[in-house]
C-alpha positions in Angstrom: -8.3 6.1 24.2 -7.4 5.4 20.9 -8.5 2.0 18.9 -7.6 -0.2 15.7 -9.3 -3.0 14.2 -8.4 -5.9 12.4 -10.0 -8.3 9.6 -11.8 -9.8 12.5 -13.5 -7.2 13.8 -17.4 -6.8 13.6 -19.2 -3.7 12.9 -20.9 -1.9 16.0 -20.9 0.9 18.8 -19.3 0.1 21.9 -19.6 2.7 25.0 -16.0 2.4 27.1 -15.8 3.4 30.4 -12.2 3.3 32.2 -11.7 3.5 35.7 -8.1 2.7 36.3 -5.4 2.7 34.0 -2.5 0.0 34.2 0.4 0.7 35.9 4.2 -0.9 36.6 5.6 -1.0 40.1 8.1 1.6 41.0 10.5 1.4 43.9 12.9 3.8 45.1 15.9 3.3 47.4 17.6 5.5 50.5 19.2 8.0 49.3 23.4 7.9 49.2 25.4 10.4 48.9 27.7 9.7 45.9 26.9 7.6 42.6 30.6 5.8 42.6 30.8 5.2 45.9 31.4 1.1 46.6 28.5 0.0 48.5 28.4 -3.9 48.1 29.0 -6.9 46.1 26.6 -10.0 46.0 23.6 -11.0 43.5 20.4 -9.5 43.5 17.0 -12.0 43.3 14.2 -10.8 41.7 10.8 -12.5 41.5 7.7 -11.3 40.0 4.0 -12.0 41.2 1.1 -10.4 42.6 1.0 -8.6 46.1 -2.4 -9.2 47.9 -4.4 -8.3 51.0 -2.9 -6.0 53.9 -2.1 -1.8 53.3 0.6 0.2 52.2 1.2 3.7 53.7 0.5 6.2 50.9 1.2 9.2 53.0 4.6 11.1 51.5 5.5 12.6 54.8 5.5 9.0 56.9 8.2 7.2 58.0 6.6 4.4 56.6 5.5 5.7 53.0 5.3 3.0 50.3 5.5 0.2 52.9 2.7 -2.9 53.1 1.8 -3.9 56.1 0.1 -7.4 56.8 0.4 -8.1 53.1 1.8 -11.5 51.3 3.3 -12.2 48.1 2.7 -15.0 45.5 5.2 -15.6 43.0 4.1 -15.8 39.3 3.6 -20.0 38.9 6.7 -21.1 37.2 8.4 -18.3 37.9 12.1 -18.8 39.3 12.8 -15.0 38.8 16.3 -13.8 37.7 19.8 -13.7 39.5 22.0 -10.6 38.7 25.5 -10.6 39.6 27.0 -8.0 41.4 30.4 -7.8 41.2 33.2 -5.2 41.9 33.1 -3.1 38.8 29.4 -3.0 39.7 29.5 -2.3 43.1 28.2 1.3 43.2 25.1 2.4 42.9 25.8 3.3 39.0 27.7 0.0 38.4 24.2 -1.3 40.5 21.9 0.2 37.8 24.0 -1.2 35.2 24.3 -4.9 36.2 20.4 -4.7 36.5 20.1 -3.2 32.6 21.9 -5.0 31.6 20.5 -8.4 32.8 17.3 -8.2 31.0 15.4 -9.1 33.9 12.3 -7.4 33.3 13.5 -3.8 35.1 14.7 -1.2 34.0 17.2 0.7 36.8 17.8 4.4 36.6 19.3 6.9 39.4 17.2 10.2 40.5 18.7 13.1 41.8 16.1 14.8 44.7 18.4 17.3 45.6 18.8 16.5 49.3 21.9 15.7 51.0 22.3 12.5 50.0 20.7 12.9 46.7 21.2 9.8 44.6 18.5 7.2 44.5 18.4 4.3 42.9 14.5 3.6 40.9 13.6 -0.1 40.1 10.9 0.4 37.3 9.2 -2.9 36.3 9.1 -3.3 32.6 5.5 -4.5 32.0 2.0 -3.2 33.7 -0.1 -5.0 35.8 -0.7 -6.3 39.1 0.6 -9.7 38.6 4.4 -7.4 37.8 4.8 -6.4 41.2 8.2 -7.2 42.4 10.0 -9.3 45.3 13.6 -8.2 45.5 16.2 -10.0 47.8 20.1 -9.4 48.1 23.4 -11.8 49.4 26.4 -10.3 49.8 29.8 -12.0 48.8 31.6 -9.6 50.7 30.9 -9.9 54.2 28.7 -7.1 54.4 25.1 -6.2 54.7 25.2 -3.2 52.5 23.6 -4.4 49.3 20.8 -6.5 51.0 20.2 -2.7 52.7 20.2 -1.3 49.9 17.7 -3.3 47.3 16.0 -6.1 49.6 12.5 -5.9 49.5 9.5 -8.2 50.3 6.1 -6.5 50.3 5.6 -9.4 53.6 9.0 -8.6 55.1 11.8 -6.0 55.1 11.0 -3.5 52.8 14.0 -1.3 52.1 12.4 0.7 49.6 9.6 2.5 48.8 7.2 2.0 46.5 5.8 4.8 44.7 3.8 3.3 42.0 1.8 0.5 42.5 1.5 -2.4 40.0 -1.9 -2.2 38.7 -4.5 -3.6 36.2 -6.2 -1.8 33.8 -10.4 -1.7 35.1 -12.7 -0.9 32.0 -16.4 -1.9 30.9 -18.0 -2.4 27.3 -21.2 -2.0 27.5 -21.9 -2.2 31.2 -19.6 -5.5 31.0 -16.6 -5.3 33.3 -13.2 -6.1 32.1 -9.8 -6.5 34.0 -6.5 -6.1 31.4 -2.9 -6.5 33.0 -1.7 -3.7 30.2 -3.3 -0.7 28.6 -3.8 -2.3 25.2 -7.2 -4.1 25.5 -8.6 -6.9 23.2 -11.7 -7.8 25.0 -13.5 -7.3 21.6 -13.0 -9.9 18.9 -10.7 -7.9 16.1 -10.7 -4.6 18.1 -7.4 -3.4 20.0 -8.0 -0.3 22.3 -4.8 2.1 23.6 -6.5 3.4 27.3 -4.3 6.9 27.5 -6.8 8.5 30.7 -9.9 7.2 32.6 -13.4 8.3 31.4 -15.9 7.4 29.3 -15.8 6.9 24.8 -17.6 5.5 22.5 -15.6 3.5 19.8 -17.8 2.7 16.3 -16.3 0.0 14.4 -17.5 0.3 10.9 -16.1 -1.5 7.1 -13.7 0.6 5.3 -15.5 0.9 2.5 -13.2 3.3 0.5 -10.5 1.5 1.2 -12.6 -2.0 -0.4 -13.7 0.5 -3.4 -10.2 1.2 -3.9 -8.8 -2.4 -3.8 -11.9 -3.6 -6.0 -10.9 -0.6 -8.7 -6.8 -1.3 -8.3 -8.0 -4.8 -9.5 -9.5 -3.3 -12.6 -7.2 -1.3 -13.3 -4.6 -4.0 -12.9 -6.8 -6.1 -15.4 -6.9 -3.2 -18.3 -3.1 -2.4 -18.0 -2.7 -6.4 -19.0 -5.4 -5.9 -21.7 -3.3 -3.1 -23.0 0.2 -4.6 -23.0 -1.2 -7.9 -24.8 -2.8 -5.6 -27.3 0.5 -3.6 -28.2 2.5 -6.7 -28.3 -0.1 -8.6 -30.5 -1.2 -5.4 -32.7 -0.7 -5.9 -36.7 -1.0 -2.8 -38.9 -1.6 -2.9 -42.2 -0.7 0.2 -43.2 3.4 0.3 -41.9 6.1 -0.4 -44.1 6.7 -3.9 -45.6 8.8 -6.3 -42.5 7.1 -3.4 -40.2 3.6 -4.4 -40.2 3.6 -6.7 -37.2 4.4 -6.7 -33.4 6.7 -8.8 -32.0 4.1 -11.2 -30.2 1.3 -10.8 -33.5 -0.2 -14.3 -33.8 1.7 -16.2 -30.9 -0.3 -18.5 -29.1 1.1 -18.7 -25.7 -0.3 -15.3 -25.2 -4.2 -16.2 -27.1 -3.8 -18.9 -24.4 -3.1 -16.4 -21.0 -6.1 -13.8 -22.5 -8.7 -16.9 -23.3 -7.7 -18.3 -19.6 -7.7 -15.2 -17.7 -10.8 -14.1 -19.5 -12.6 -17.8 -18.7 -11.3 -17.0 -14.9 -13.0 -13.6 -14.5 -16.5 -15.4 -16.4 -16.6 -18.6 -14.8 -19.3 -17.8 -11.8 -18.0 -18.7 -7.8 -19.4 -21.1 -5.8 -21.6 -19.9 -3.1 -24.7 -20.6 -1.2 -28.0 -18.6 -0.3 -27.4 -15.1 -0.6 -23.9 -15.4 -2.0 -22.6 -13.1 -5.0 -21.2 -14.9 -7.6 -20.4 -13.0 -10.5 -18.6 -9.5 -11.1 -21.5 -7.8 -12.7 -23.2 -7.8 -8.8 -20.6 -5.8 -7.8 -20.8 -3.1 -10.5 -17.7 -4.9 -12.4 -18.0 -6.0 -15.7 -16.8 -6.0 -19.3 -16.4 -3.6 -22.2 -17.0 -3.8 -25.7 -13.1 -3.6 -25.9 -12.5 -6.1 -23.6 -11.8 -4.1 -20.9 -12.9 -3.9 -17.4 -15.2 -0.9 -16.0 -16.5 -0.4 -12.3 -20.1 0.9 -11.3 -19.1 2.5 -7.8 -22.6 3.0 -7.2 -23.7 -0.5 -7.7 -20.4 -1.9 -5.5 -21.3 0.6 -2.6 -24.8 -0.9 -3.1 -23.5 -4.7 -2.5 -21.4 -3.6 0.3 -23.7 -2.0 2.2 -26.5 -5.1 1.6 -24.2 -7.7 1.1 -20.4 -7.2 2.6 -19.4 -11.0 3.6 -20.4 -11.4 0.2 -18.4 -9.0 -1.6 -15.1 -9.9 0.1 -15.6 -13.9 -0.5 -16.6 -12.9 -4.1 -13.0 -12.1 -4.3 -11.1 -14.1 -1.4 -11.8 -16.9 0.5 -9.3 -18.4 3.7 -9.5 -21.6 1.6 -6.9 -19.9 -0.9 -9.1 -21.4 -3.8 -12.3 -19.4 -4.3 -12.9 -16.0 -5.2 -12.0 -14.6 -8.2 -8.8 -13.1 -6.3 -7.4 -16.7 -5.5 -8.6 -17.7 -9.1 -6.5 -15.6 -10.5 -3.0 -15.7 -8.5 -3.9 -19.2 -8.5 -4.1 -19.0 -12.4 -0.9 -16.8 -12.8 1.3 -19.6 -10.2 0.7 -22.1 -13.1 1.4 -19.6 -15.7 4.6 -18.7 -14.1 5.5 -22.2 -12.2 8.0 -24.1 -13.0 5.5 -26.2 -16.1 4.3 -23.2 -16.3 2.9 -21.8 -20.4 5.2 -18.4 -19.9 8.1 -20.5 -18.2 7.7 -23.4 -21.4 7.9 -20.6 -23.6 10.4 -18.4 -22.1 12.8 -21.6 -22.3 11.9 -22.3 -25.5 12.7 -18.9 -26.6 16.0 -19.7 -24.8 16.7 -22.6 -26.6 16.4 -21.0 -29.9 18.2 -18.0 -29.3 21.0 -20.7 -28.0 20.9 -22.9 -31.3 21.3 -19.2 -33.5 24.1 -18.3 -31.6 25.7 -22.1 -32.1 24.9 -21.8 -35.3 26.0 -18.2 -36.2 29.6 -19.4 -34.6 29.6 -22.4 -36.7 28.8 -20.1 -40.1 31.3 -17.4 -38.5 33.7 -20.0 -38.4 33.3 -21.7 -42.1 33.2 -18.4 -43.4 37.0 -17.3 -41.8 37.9 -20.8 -43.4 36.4 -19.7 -46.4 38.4 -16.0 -46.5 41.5 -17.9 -45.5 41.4 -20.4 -48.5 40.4 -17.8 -50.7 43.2 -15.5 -49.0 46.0 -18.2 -49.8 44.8 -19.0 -53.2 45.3 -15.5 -54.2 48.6 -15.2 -52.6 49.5 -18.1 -54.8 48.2 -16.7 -57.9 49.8 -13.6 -57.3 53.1 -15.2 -56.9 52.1 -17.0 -60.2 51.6 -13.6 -62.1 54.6 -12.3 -60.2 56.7 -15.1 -62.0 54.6 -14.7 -65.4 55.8 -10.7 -65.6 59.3 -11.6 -64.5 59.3 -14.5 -67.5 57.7 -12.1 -69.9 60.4 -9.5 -69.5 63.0 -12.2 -70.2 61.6 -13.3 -73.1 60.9 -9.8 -74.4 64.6 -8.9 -73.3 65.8 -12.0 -75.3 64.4 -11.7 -77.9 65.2 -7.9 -78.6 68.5 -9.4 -78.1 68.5 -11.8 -81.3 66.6 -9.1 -83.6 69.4 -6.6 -83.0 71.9 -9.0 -84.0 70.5 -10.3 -87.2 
């Protein structure tokens, strides 16, 4: 057997002794000789429940193998069991095992080949273990005929057509001396513990806190913590000694984010609630604070609280009411942050805004300033027609009055 444990689950040793392993029913039909061979059309009934008292012939070589004798049947309560429709692209014993597939009743239908003269045999499996999925299977024909019925009918307290060669079985196991009955192989008799039963025998199953795995989650928080110390610090770092306009980061003296570190910070201070024998401060797990305002963790000191202490060192950090523990304090913390009022949402829209107005107000300057080029353009276009008539009236002049000097 093979088990797996849950938050629930309590530390102990549990000594498991199985006798019987569940089982699904299994019935096989007469044989026939061909797979496509029409035998019948109709519907096929099937009902689950639980077969009790009488015997069934176990011997391989009777007549009568898998066949109950003095036995009766009970139907699960509220069970009306399932009708599949048999119809004549279904009516051979292939078309049979796919009608029933394909109903989803619970079975699963496959044919077997035993090699004898009439080889093919069709195997009702029932999908789920126990002895409460053993199977009552009746047959009416819409053709006239009696061959389906002969083929699949079969009530473990009347005509048995088929033989059973599995019986539908519970699982029998005891913990600790204390007998147990499970209608499948997957057992949760003990709170938070599921056990996989593979064989019978006897194991012993030791359910103990995964304390590497707590070590690690307790050191991914820290670790999560100091990665946040270290972006704030890069994105809030001022050095004197950079180039004028270079000196500061681009979040150097911005309070939003003197708000998140002072908060945060308070968060992982402020002590937790708790009653006798309760942890509630970091330090009593081995985590605490560095002279750089990071976070360290003393493995030695958290393997200490979890082996004195465990209940306490998981609601130091979570607690089912979503509120306490310095875990729900802080996702709680970073919801507001990031909510919809939140101090990183405010901020990010008032970033937004701004960057909005500069880009309304670079288009307005854009603008005034290809009004501005335009005037300027056609004032100079102007004055150069101007100059343009100036030189063409100062050649006239000079032209006339060459003209009067050379006549006088």
């Amino acid at each position: 057997m093979s088990a797996s444990s849950t938050t629930g689950a309590s530390p102990g040793t549990y000594t498991v002794d199985v006798t019987a392993l569940a089982q699904a029913q299994s019935l096989v039909s007469a044989g026939q000789a061909k797979e496509d061979a029409a035998i019948g059309t109709g519907t096929i009934h099937i009902d689950f429940g639980t077969i009790s008292g009488g015997t069934v012939d176990t011997d391989s070589s009777s007549a009568t193998y898998g066949k109950y004798t003095g036995a009766t049947f009970a139907a699960k309560d509220g069970s009306t069991g399932v009708d599949i429709n048999i119809d004549s692209s279904h009516d051979s014993l292939e078309g049979i095992r796919d009608a029933i597939n394909s109903a989803n009743a619970g079975v699963t239908a496959t044919i077997l080949n035993d090699g004898s003269g009439s080889p093919y045999r069709l195997v009702l499996t029932a999908n789920d273990t126990g002895a409460t999925n053993s199977m009552r299977i009746s047959a009416t024909s819409s053709d006239g005929g009696n061959a389906l019925a002969g083929l699949v009918a079969n009530d473990p307290a009347g005509t048995q057509n088929l033989e059973q060669t599995v019986a539908a079985r519970d699982a029998t196991l005891s913990v600790n001396n204390i007998a147990i009955q499970s209608a499948s192989n997957q057992v949760s008799a003990i709170q938070g513990l599921t056990m996989s039963l593979s064989q019978t025998g006897i194991s012993v199953v030791s359910v103990q806190h995964d304390t590497a795995a707590i070590e690690s989650g307790v050191q991914a928080f820290v670790t999560a913590y100091n990665s946040l110390q270290s972006t704030e610090t890069s994105l809030s770092a001022f050095d004197p000694t950079a180039a004028q306009g270079q000196q500061a980061s681009p979040l150097t003296g911005d309070g939003v984010l003197r708000n998140i570190q002072t908060q945060i910070r308070e968060a992982l201070d402020t002590p937790q609630a708790g009653g006798k024998d309760a942890l509630t401060v970091l330090s009593q797990v081995g985590v605490a604070f560095q002279t750089d305002g990071t976070l360290s963790l003393d493995t030695d000191k958290l393997s200490t609280a979890m082996t004195s202490n465990m209940a306490g060192v998981a609601a130091l950090f979570s607690n089912s009411d979503g509120k306490t523990g310095f875990g729900n304090a802080i996702g709680n913390l970073v919801s507001a942050m990031t909510g919809t009022n939140g101090a990183l949402t405010s901020a990010t829209d008032g970033i937004n805004r701004t960057l909005k107005d500069l880009s309304a107000q670079y288009d307005s300057t854009q603008t005034m300033v290809n009004a501005t080029i335009d005037n300027y353009r056609q004032q100079f276009t102007q004055l150069d027609m101007i100059m343009s008539q100036m030189k063409n009236t100062s050649s006239y002049l000079t032209q006339q009055l060459g003209s009067m000097s050379a006549s006088g």
